[in-house]
C-alpha positions in Angstrom: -74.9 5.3 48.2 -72.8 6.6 45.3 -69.4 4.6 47.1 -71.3 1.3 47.5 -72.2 1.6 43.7 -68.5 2.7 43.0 -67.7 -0.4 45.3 -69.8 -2.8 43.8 -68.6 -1.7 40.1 -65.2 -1.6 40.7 -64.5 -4.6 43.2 -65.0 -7.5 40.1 -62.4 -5.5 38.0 -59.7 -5.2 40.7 -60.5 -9.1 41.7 -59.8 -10.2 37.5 -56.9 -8.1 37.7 -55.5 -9.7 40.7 -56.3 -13.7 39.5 -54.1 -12.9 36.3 -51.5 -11.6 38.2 -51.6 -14.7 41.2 -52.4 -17.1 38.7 -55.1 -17.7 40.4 -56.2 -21.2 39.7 -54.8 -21.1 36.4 -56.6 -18.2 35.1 -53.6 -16.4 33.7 -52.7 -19.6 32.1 -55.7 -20.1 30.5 -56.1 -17.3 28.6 -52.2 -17.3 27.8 -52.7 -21.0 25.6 -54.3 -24.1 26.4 -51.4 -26.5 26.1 -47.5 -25.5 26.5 -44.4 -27.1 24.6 -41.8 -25.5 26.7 -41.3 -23.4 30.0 -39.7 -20.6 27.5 -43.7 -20.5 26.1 -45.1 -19.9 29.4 -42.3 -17.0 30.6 -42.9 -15.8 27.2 -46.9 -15.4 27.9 -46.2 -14.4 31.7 -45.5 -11.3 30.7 -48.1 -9.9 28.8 -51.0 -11.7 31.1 -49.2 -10.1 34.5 -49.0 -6.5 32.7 -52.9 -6.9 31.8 -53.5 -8.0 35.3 -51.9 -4.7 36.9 -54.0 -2.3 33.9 -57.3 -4.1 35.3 -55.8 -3.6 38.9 -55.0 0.2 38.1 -58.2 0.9 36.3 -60.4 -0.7 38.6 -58.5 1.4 41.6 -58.9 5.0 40.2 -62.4 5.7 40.6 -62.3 4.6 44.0 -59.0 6.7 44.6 -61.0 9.6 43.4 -63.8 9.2 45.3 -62.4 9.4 48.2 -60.0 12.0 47.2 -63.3 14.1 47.3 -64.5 12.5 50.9 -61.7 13.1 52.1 -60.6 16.6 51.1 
């Protein structure tokens, strides 16, 4: 019961972490600016948003890496 918790918890976080690293429709460009003047603004912003995307990604990962770290051994 506690890993379906864990599951349910963590799932949303890894799923944001992913759409700002696929762009999924748009959502990295969203919250990067609402309009852009040149392609240099957008590699500029790409950074940052793909970089948040993997922390989200990571975070949302290591409880479930630890939980089963104790299942399994």
């Amino acid at each position: 019961m506690d890993f379906l918790i864990l599951l349910l918890f963590c799932l949303p976080i890894i799923a944001l972490g992913v759409a700002l690293v696929k762009d999924y429709r748009g959502l990295r460009t969203f919250f990067a600016s609402r309009s852009y003047d040149t392609p240099e603004d957008e590699k500029r912003y790409r950074g940052p948003a793909v970089l948040t995307g993997w922390v989200f990604i990571v975070i949302g990962s290591l409880p479930i890496a630890d939980q089963l770290r104790l299942f399994l051994f």
